[in-house]
C-alpha positions in Angstrom: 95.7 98.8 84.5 94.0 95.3 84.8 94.3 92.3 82.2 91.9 90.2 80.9 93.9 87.4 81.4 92.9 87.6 85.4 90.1 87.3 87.3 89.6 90.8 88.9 88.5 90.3 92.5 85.5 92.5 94.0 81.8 92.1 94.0 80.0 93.8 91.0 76.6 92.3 90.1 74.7 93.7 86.8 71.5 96.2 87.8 68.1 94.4 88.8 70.1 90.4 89.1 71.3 88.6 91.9 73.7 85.6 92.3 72.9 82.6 93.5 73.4 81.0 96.3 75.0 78.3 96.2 77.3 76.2 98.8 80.7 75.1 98.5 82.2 72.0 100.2 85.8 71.7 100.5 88.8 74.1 100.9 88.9 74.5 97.2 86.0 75.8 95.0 85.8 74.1 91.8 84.8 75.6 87.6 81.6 74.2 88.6 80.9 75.8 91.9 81.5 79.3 90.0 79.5 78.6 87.1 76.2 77.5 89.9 77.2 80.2 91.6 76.7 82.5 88.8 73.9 81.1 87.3 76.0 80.2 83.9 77.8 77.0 82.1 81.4 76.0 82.9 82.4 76.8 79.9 81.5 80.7 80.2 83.4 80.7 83.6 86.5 79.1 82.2 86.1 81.5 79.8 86.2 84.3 81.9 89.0 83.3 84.4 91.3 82.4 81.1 91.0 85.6 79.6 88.8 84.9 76.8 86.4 86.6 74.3 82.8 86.5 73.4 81.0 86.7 76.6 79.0 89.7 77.3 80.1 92.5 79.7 76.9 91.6 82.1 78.4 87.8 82.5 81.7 88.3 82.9 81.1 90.7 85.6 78.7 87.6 87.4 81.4 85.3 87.0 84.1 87.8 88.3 81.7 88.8 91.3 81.3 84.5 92.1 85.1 84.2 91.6 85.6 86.7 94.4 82.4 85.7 96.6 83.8 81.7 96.5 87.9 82.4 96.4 88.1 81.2 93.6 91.9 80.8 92.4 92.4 78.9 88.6 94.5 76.4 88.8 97.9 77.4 87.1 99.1 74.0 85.7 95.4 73.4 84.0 95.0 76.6 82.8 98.4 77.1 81.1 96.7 73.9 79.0 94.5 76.0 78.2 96.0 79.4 77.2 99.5 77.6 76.4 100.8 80.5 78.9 103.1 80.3 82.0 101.7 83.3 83.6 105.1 84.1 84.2 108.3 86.9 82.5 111.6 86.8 82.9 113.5 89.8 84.0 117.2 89.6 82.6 119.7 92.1 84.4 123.0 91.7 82.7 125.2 92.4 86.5 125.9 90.3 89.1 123.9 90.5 92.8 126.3 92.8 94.4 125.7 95.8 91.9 122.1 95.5 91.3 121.3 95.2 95.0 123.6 98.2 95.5 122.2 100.6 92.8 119.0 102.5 93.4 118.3 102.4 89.3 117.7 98.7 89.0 115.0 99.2 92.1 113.3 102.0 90.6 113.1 100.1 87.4 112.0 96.5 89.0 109.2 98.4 91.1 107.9 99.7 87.9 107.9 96.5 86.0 106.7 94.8 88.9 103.3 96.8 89.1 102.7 96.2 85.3 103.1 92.8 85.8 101.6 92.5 88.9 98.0 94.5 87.1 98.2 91.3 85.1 98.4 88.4 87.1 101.8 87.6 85.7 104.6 86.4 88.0 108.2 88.3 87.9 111.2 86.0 87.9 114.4 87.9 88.5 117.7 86.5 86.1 121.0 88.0 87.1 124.5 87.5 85.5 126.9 86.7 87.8 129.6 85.7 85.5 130.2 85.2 81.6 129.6 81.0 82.3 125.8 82.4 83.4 124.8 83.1 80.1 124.2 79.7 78.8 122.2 78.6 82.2 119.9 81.8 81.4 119.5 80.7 77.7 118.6 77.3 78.3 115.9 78.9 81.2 114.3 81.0 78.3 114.0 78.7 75.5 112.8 75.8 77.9 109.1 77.0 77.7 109.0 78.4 81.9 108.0 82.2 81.1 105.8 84.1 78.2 108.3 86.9 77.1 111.4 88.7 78.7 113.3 91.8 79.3 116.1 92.5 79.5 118.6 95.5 80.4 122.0 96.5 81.3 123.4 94.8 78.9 126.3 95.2 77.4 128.0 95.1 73.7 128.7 91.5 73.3 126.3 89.8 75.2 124.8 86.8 73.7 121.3 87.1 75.4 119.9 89.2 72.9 120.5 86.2 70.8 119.3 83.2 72.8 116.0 85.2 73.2 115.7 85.9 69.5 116.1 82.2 68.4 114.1 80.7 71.0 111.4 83.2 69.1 110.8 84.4 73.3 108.5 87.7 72.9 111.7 90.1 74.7 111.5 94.0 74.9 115.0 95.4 76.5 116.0 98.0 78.1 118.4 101.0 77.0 119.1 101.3 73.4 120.4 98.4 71.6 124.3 98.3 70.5 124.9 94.9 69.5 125.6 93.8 65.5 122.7 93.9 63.8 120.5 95.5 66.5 119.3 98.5 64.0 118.7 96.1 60.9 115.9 94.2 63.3 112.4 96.3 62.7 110.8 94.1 65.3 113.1 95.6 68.3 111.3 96.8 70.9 113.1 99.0 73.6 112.3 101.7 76.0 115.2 104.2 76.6 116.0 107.9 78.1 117.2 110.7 75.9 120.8 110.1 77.1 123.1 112.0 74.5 120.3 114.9 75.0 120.8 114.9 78.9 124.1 114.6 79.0 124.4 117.9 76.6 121.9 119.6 79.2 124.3 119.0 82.0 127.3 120.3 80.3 125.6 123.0 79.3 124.6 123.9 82.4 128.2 124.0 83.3 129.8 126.0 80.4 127.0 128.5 81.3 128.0 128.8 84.9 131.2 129.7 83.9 133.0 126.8 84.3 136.0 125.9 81.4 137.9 123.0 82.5 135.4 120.1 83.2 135.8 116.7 83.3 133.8 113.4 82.9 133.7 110.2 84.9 132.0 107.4 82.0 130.5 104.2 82.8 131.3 101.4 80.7 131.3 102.3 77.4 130.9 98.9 76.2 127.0 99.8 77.3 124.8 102.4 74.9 124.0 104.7 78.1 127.7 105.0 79.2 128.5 106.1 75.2 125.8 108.4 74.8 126.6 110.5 77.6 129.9 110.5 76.9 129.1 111.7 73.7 126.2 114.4 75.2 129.0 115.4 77.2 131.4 115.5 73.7 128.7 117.7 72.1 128.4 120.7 74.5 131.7 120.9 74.6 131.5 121.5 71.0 134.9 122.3 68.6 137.7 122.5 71.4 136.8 119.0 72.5 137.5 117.7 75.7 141.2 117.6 77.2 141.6 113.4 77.4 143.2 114.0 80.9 140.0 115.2 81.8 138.3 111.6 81.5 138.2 108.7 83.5 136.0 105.8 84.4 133.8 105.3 87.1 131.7 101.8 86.3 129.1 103.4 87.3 129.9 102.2 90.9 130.2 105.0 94.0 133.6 103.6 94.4 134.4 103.6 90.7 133.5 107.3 91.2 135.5 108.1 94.2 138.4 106.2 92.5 137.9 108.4 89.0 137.1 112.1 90.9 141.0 110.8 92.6 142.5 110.6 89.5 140.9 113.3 87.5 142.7 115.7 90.9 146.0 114.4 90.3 146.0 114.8 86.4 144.5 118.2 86.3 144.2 119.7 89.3 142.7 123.1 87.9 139.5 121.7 86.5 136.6 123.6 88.1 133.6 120.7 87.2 133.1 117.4 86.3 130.0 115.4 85.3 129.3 112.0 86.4 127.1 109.9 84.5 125.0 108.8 87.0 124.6 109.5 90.8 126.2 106.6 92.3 130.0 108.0 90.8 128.6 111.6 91.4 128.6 110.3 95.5 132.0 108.9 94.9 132.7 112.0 93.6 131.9 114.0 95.9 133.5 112.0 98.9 136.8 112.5 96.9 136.1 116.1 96.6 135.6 116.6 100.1 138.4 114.3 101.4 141.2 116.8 99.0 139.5 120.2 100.5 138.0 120.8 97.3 134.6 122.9 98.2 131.4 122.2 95.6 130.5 124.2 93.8 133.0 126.9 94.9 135.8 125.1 93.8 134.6 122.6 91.8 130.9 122.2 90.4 129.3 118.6 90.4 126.7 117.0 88.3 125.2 113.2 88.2 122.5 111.8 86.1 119.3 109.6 87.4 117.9 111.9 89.8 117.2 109.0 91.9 118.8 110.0 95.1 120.6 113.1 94.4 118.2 115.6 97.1 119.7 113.9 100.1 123.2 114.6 98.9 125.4 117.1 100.7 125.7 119.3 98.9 122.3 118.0 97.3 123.1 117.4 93.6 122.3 119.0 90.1 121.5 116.3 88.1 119.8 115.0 85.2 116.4 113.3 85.8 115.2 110.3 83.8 111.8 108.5 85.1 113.4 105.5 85.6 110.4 103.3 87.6 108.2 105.3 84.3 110.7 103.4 82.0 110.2 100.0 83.8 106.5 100.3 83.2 106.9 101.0 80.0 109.2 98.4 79.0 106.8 95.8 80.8 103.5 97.3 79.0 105.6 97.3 75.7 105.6 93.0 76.5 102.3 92.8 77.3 101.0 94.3 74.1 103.5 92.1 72.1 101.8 89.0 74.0 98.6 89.7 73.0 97.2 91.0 76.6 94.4 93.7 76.4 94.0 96.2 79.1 90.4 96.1 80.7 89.5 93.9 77.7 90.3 96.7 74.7 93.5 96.0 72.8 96.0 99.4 72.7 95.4 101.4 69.8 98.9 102.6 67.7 101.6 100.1 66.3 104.1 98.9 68.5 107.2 101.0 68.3 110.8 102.0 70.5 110.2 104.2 73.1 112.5 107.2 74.1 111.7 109.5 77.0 112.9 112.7 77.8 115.5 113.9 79.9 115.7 116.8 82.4 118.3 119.2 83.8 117.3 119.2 87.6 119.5 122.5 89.4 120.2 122.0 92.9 123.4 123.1 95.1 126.3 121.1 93.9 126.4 123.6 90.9 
């Protein structure tokens, strides 16, 4: 995907014309050195590198073509005068450094933003929350004017950067379905999410249809929509009997959290023959604990994660649930980018702007 709002780099030159030739003095080529270049007014050039309309297909290409031949680069400062754009969206990630350095997901997720972003000349700059006493430096970064838009995910319940964003008016699409007050009155939400509830009841499934009866659940924070859903998927397959509540236990979401939960779930019922963990990080932990008590998967006790990020290199490799999550980053960013007006190849998407879910998908592998 590339953006009208930068000059795309490569030599194309309309059938039957040639560019001029024309020299350039000095390290940097100037608006006017393109435009003598290309044999056309400044004004069509800064046109062109700005992003513009009204300038034929056969021109722009010219100008791109001279933009490329000189090495050309547009001058940030001048021409966010001119588009009232900082070429720039924030990336909010409600955790602190440790856990989204430590977390395949938030990788998966940046690479795909990253590339959308990147197809559009727009910088990424990375926001994390280290504390609660972060929130306010972050909102007074958004509404002072230094990016276009924002996303946003992993947040949780109460967090107040939903809205800073909305009252600095700060085009935002989030990630993960939204759970704060309010959140389901607003019908200019944009979010891109995974089918969690559905997955979730895919993986139990699986379980109850392997013969296994006494399974637990190690939850993330269930102050976040993912963590509840699952929880919930997991609820659901289960069906009338419900779930035994000594057969629950948290994991954060953390490998540790995971080793610490699988430890627990053992010494409350040590007869449960499964457990699902809500994402492969506690599904490691899991496993670790499982191992370290003589507990054999899946002989003696059936294991399945959810992300599908990691889980083949797993010993046993894991049964999990797959969600695309670098898909979801791309889709969050290209969400923004409509919202901001940006057209790919110069043709605005067709179709109103709208939530996105994606599927889930039940991936079998050895741990079950």
């Amino acid at each position: 995907m590339s953006c009208t709002l930068s000059a795309v780099g490569g030599s194309v030159v309309a059938p039957g014309e040639e560019l001029r030739s024309v020299p350039v003095h000095g390290s940097r080529p100037t608006l006017e050195a393109v435009a003598a270049h290309a044999g056309v007014s400044r004004a069509t050039v800064s046109r062109v590198v700005n992003g513009g309309e009204g300038v034929r297909k056969a021109l722009r290409d010219r100008v791109q073509a001279s933009v490329a031949a000189l090495g050309y680069v547009p001058n940030r400062a001048a021409r966010s005068l001119v588009t009232r754009r900082t070429g720039a969206v924030a990336v909010v990630i409600a955790e602190p450094e440790t856990r989204v350095f430590s977390d395949p997901f938030f990788a998966q997720q940046l690479r795909g933003i990253s590339r959308e972003l990147s197809a559009c000349d727009l910088q990424l700059v990375l926001l994390l929350l280290e504390g609660r006493t972060n929130h306010d430096r972050i909102g007074r970064y958004l509404a002072g004017g230094h990016v276009d838009g924002a996303l946003m995910f992993s947040l949780h319940r109460d967090d107040p950067l939903p809205s800073m964003a909305g009252a600095t008016g700060l085009p935002t699409v989030f990630g993960g379905r939204p759970g704060w007050p309010g959140a389901e009155d607003d019908p200019d939400l944009l979010y891109v999410d995974t089918d969690n509830r559905g997955g979730a009841r895919q993986a139990v499934t699986h379980l109850l249809e392997r013969g296994r009866r006494r399974i637990a659940v190690i939850t993330g924070p269930l102050d976040q929509t993912s963590a509840q859903d699952r929880l919930d998927g997991y609820h659901d397959a289960l069906g009338a009997a419900g779930a035994d509540p000594a057969l629950v236990a948290h994991g954060h979401f953390t490998a540790e959290g995971g080793e610490r939960a699988m430890a627990e779930l053992l010494d409350r019922r040590p007869d449960l023959d499964a457990v699902f963990a809500c994402n492969d990080l506690m599904a490691s932990g899991a496993l670790r604990t499982l191992r370290a008590r003589g507990r054999r998967v899946p002989e003696d006790v059936a294991v399945v994660g959810y992300d599908d990020l990691e889980a083949a290199w797993a010993d046993p490799a894991l049964t999990t649930v797959r969600q695309d999550v670098q898909g979801m980053g791309r889709m969050m960013a290209g969400l923004l980018l409509r919202r901001l007006g940006l057209a790919a190849d110069g043709v605005p998407p067709a179709g109103p702007l709208a939530p996105v879910v994606t599927p889930a998908k039940l991936v079998v592998r050895d741990s079950s």
